[in-house]
MARLUM-248562 format. One record per residue (C-alpha): x, y, z; residue number from 1. Coordinates in steps of 0.2 Angstrom, whole numbers, padded with zeros to 4 digits. Layout:
N
<drenlo x="X" y="Y" z="Z" i="NUM"/>
...
// end
This chain:
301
<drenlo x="0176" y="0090" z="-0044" i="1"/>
<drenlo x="0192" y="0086" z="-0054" i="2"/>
<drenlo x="0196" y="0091" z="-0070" i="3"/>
<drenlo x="0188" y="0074" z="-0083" i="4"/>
<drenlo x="0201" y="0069" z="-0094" i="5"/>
<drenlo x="0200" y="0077" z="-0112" i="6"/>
<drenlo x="0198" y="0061" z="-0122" i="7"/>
<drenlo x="0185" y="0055" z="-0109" i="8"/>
<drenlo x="0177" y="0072" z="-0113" i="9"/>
<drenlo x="0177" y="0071" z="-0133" i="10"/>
<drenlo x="0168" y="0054" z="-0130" i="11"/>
<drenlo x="0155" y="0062" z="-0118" i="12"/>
<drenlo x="0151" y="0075" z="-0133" i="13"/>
<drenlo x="0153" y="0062" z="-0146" i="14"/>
<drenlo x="0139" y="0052" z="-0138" i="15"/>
<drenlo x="0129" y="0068" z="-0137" i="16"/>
<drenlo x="0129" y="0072" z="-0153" i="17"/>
<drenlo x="0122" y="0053" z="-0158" i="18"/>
<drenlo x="0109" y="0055" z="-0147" i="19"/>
<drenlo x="0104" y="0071" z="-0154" i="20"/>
<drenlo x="0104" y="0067" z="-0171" i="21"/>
<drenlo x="0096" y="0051" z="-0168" i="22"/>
<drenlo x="0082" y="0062" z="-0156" i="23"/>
<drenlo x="0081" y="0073" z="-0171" i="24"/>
<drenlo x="0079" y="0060" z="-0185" i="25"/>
<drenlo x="0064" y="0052" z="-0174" i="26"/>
<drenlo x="0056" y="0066" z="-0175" i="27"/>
<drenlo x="0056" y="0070" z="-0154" i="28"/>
<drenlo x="0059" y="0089" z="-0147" i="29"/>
<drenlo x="0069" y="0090" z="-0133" i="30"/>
<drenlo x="0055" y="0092" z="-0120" i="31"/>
<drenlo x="0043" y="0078" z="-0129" i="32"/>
<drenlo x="0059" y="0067" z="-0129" i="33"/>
<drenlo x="0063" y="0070" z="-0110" i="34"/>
<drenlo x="0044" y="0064" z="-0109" i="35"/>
<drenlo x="0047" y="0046" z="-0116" i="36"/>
<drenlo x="0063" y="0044" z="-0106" i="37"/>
<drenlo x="0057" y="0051" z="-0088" i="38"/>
<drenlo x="0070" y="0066" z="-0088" i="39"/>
<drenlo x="0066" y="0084" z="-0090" i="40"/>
<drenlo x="0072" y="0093" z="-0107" i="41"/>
<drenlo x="0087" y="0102" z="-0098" i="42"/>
<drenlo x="0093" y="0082" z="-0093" i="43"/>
<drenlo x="0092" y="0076" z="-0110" i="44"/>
<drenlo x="0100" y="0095" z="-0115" i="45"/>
<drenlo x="0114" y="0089" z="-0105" i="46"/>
<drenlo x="0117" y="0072" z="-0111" i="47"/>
<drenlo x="0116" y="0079" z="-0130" i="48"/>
<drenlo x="0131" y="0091" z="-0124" i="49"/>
<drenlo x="0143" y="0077" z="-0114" i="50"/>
<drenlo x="0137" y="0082" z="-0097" i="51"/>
<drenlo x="0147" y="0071" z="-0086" i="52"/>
<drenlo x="0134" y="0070" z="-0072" i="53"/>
<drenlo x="0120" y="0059" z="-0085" i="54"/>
<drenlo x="0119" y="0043" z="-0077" i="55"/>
<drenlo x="0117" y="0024" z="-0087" i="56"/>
<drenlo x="0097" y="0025" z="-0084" i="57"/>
<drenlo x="0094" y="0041" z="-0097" i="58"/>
<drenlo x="0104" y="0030" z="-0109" i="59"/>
<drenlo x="0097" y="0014" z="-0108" i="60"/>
<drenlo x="0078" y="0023" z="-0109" i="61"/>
<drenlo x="0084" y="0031" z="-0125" i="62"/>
<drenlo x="0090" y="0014" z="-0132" i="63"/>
<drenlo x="0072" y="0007" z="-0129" i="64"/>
<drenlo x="0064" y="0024" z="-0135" i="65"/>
<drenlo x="0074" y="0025" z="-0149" i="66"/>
<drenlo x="0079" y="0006" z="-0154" i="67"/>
<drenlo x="0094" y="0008" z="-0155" i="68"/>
<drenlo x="0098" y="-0010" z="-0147" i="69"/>
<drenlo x="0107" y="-0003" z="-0133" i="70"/>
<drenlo x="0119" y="0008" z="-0144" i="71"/>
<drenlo x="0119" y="0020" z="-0132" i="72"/>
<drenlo x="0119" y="0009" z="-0113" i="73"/>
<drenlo x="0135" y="0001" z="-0120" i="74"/>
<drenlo x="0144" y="0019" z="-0126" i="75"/>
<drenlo x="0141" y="0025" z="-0109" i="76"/>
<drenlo x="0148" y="0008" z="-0102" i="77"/>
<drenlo x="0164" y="0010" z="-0115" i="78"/>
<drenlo x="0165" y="0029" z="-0108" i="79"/>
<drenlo x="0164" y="0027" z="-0089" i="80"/>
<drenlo x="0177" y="0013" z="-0090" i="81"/>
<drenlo x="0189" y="0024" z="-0097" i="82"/>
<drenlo x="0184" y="0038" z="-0085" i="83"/>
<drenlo x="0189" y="0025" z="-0072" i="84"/>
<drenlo x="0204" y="0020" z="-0081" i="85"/>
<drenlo x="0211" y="0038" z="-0083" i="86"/>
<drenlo x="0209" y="0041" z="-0066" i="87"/>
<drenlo x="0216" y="0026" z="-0061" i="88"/>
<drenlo x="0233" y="0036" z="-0071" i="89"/>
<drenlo x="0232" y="0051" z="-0064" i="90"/>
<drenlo x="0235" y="0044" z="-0046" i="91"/>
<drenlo x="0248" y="0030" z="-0052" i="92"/>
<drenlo x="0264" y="0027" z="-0058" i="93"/>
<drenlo x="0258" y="0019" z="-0079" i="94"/>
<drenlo x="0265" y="0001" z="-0082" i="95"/>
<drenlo x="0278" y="-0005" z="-0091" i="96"/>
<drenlo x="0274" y="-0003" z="-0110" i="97"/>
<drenlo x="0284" y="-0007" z="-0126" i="98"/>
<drenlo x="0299" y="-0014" z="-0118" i="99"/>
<drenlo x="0299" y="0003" z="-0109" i="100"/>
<drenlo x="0317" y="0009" z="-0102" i="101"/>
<drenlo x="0322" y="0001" z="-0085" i="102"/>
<drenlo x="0317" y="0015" z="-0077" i="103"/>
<drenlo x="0301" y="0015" z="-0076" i="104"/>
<drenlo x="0302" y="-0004" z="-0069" i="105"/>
<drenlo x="0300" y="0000" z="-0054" i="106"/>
<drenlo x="0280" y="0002" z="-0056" i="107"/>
<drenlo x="0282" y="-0017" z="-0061" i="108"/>
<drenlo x="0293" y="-0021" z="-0047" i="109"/>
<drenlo x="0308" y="-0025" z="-0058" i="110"/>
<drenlo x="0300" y="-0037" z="-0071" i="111"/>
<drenlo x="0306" y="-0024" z="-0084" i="112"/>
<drenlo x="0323" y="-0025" z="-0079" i="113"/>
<drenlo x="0339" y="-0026" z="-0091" i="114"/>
<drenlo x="0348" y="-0036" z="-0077" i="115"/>
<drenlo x="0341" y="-0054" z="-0077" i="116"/>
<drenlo x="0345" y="-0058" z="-0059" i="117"/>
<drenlo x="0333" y="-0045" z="-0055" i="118"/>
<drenlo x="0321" y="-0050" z="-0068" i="119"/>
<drenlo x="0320" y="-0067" z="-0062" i="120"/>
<drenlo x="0319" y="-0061" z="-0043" i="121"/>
<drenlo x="0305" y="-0051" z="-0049" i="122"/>
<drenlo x="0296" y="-0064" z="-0058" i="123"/>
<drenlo x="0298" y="-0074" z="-0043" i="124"/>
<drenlo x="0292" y="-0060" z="-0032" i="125"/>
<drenlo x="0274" y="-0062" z="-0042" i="126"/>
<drenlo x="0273" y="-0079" z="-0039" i="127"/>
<drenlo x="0278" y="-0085" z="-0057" i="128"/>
<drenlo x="0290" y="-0100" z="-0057" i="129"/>
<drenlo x="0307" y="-0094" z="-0065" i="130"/>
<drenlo x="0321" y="-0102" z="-0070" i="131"/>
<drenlo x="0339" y="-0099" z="-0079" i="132"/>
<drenlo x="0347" y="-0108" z="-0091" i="133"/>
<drenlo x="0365" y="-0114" z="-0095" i="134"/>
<drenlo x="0365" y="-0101" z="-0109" i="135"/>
<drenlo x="0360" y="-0087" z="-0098" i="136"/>
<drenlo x="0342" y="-0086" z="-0103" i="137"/>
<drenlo x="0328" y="-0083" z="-0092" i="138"/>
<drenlo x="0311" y="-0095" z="-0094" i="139"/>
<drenlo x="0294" y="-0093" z="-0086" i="140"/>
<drenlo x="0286" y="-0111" z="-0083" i="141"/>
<drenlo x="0270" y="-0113" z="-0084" i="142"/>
<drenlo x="0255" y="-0126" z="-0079" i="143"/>
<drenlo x="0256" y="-0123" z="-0059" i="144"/>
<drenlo x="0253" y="-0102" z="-0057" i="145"/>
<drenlo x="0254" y="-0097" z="-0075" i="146"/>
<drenlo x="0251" y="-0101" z="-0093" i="147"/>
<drenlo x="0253" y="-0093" z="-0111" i="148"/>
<drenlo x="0244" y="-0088" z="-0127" i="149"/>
<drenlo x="0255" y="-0085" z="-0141" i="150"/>
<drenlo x="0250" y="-0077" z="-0158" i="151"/>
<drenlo x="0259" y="-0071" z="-0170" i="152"/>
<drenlo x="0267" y="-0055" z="-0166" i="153"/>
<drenlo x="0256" y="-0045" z="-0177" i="154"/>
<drenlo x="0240" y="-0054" z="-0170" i="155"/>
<drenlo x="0248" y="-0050" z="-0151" i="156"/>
<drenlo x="0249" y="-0031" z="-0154" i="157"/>
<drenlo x="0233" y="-0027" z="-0161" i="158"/>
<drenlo x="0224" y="-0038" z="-0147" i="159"/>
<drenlo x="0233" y="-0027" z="-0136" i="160"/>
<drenlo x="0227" y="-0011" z="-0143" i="161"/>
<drenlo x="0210" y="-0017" z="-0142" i="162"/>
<drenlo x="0210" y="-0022" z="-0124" i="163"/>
<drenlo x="0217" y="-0005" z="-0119" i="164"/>
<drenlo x="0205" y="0004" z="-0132" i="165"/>
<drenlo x="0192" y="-0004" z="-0125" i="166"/>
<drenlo x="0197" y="-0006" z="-0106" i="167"/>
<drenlo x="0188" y="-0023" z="-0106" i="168"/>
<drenlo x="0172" y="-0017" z="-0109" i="169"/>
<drenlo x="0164" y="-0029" z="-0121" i="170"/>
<drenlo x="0163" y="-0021" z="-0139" i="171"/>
<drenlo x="0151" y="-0030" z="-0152" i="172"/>
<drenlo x="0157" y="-0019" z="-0167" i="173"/>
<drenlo x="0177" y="-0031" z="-0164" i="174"/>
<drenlo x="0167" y="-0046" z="-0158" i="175"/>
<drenlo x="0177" y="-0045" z="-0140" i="176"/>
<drenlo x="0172" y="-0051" z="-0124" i="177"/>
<drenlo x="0171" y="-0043" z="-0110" i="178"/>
<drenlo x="0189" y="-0045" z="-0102" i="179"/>
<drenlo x="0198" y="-0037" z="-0082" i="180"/>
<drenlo x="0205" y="-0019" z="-0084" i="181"/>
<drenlo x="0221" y="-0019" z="-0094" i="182"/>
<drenlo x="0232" y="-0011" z="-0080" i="183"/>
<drenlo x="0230" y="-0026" z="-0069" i="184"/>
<drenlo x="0225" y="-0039" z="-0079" i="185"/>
<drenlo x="0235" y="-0039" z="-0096" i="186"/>
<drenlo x="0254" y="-0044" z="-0095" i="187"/>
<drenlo x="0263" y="-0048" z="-0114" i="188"/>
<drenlo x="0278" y="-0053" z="-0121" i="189"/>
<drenlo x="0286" y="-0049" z="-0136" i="190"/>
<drenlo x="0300" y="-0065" z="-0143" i="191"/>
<drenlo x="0306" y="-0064" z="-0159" i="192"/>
<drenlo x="0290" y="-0062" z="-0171" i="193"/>
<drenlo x="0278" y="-0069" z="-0159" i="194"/>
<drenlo x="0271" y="-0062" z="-0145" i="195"/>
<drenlo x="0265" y="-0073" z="-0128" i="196"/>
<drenlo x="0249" y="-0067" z="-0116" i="197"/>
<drenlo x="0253" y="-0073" z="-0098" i="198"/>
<drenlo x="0236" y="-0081" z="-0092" i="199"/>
<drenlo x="0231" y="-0090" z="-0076" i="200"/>
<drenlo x="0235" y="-0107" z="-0074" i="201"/>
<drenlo x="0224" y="-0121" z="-0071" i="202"/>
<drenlo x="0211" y="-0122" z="-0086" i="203"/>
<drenlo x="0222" y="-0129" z="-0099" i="204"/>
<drenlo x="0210" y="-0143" z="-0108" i="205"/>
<drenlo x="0225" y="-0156" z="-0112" i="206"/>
<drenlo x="0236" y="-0165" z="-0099" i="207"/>
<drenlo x="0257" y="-0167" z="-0103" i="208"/>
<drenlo x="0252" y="-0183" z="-0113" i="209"/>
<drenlo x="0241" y="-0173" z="-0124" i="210"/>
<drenlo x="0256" y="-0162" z="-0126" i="211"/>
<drenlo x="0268" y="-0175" z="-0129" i="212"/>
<drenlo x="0254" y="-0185" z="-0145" i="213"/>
<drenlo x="0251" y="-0166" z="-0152" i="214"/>
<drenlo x="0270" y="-0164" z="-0159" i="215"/>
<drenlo x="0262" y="-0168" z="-0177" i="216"/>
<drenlo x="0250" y="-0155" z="-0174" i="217"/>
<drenlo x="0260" y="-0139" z="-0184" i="218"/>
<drenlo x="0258" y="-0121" z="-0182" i="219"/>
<drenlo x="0241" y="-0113" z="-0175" i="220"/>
<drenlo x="0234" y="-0096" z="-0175" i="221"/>
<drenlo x="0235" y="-0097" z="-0155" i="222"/>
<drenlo x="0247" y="-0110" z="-0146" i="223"/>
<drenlo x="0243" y="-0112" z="-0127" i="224"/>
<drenlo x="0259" y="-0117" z="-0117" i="225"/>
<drenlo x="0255" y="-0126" z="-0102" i="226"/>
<drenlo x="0259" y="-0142" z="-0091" i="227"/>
<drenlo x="0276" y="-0136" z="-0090" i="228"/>
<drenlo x="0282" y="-0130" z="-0106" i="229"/>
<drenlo x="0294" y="-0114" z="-0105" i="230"/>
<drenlo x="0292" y="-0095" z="-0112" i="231"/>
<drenlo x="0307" y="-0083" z="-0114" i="232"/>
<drenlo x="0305" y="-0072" z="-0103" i="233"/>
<drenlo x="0312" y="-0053" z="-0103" i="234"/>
<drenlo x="0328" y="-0050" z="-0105" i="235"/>
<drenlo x="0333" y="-0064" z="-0113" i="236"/>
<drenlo x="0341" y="-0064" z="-0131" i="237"/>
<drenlo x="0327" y="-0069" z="-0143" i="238"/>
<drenlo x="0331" y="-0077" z="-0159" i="239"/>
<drenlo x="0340" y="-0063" z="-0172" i="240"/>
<drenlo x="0347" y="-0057" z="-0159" i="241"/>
<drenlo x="0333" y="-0045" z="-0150" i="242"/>
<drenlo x="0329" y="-0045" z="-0131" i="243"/>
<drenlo x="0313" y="-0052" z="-0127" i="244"/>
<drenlo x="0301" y="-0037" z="-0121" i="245"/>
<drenlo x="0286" y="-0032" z="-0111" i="246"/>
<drenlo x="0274" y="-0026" z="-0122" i="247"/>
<drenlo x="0262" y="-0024" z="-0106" i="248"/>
<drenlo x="0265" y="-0027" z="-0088" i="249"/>
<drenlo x="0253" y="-0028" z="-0076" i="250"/>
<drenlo x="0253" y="-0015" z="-0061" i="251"/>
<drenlo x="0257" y="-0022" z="-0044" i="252"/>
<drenlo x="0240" y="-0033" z="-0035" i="253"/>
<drenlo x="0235" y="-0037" z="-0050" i="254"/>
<drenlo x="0228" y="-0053" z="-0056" i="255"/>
<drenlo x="0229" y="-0063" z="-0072" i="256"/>
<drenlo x="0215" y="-0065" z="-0083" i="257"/>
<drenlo x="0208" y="-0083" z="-0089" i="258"/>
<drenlo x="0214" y="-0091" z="-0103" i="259"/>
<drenlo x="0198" y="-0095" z="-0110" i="260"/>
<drenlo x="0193" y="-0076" z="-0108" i="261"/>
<drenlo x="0210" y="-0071" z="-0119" i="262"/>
<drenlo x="0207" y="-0085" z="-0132" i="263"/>
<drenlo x="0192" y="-0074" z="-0142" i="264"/>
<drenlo x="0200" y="-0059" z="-0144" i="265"/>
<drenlo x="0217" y="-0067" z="-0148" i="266"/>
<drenlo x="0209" y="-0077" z="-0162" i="267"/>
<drenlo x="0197" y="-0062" z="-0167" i="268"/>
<drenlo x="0214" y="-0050" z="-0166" i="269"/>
<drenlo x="0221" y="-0067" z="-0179" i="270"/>
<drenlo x="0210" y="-0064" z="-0190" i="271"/>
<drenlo x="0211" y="-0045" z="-0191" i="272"/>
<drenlo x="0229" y="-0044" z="-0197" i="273"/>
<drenlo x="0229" y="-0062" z="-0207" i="274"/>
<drenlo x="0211" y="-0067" z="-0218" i="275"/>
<drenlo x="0220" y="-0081" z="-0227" i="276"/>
<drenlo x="0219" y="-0091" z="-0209" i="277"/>
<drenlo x="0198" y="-0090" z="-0216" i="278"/>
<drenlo x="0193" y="-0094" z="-0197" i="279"/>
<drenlo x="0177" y="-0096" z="-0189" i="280"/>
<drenlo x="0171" y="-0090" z="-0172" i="281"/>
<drenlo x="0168" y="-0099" z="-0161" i="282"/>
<drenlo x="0175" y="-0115" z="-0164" i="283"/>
<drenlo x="0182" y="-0112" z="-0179" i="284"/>
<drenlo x="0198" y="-0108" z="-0170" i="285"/>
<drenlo x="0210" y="-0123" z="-0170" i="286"/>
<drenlo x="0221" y="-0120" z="-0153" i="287"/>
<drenlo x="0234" y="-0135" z="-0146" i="288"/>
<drenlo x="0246" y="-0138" z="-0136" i="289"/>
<drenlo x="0262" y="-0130" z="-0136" i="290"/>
<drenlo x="0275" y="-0146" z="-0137" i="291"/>
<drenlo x="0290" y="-0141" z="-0127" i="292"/>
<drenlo x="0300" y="-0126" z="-0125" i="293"/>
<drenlo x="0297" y="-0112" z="-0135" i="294"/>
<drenlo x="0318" y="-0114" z="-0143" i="295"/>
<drenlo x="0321" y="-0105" z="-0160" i="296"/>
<drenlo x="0317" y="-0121" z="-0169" i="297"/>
<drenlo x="0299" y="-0123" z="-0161" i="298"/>
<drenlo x="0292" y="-0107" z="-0162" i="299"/>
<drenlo x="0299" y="-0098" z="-0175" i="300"/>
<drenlo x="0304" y="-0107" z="-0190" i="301"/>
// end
């Protein structure tokens, strides 16, 4: 059996140790413990040190037993999705991550390249509709295969960290959703201060006239660019002067997630890093139509 990844490890024992005190606090020895839940003491023994071998029913029978309102089911959840993920590393060459160096692109088949005539042939090569401007930028167009989120820049990055902290396993303490695995799923760039989640096309709510009658509509937490409108894509000069980036690329096979999946952690991520917004979930969250390209005097004034 191969070595379990360390942090995947802490976690295990971590979980242990809840369910021990919380064994404890109840007032249950092992063995009378193991009794409730259908296990022998040396199973619930194991479980308390971060045995790897405890499977999900132990867990959910300590959650009835102890009340814990399935504290437990979902750490397990949490834990072997990471156990899934870090396996998933060990046997692959990792995403693009950061605007990482072009060397690493090739895990991405070339999206993360510093040459745009690659990066637009690898666009292409996923099936995104890519186009180059007279200035020598490179667009993504969007409303046929894809579509975009875009949140503030600060907003973007700690909805990123979430989705790869939690590996899409829905976590009730941040108010996500359950979301795809990261590595094949999640694909972000950063432009100037903002940050745009590449989506599957297809569920945007408003047509191009909605679009064209929302140009009054001003600046929200999340603007969803569709039925055509443009995204800088990497790497193109963003405004100030800066390359547009990956922040996260997706691994090759992979598949976009929905747009409407994206929308409750992007607002929830909105919230995190800017109060004032005083947002409301669900529904509180004001999202429209992105009118036209995303040019310097759209998006980032």
């Amino acid at each position: 059996m191969a070595r379990e990844d360390d942090e995947v490890a802490g976690k295990r024992r971590d979980l242990g140790r809840q369910l021990a005190e919380r064994r404890k606090a109840a007032g249950y020895l092992q063995r009378e413990f193991g009794a409730l839940v259908g296990y022998s003491r040396t199973a619930v023994a194991n479980a308390e040190t971060g045995h790897a071998r405890i499977g999900r029913p132990l867990w959910e029978r300590a959650d009835r037993v102890l009340g814990t309102g399935g504290l437990f089911a979902r750490g397990f959840d949490r834990i072997r999705a990471q156990a899934s993920a870090a396996a998933r590393a060990g046997s692959a060459v990792p995403p693009v991550r950061g605007g990482g160096p072009a060397g690493s692109a090739a895990a991405v088949g070339g999206l993360g390249s510093l040459a745009l005539a690659e990066a637009r042939l690898a666009c292409r090569k996923w099936g995104w509709p890519a186009e180059e401007d007279a200035g020598g930028r490179l667009w993504l167009v969007t409303g046929t295969v894809i579509d975009a989120l875009e949140v503030p820049r600060a907003a973007g990055m700690v909805a990123v960290a979430w989705w790869l902290y939690t590996r899409g396993v829905p976590d009730e303490i941040r108010g996500l959703p359950a979301l795809p695995d990261p590595d094949t799923a999640l694909a972000v760039i950063a432009s100037g201060e903002r940050c745009y989640f590449l989506s599957r096309s297809g569920a945007s709510p408003w047509t191009r006239r909605n679009a064209a009658e929302a140009g009054s509509a001003g600046v929200a937490p999340v603007r969803w660019h569709a039925s055509g409108c443009k995204v800088l894509a990497p790497p193109s000069r963003a405004p100030g002067g800066d390359r547009a980036a990956w922040v996260h690329a997706p691994s090759a096979g992979g598949r976009l997630a929905s747009p409407m999946a994206l929308l409750h952690l992007l607002a929830q991520s909105v919230i995190a890093t800017r109060d004032s917004w005083g947002l409301v979930l669900p529904g509180g969250v004001r999202a429209v139509p992105a009118t036209g390209d995303s040019l310097p005097e759209d998006s980032y004034g």
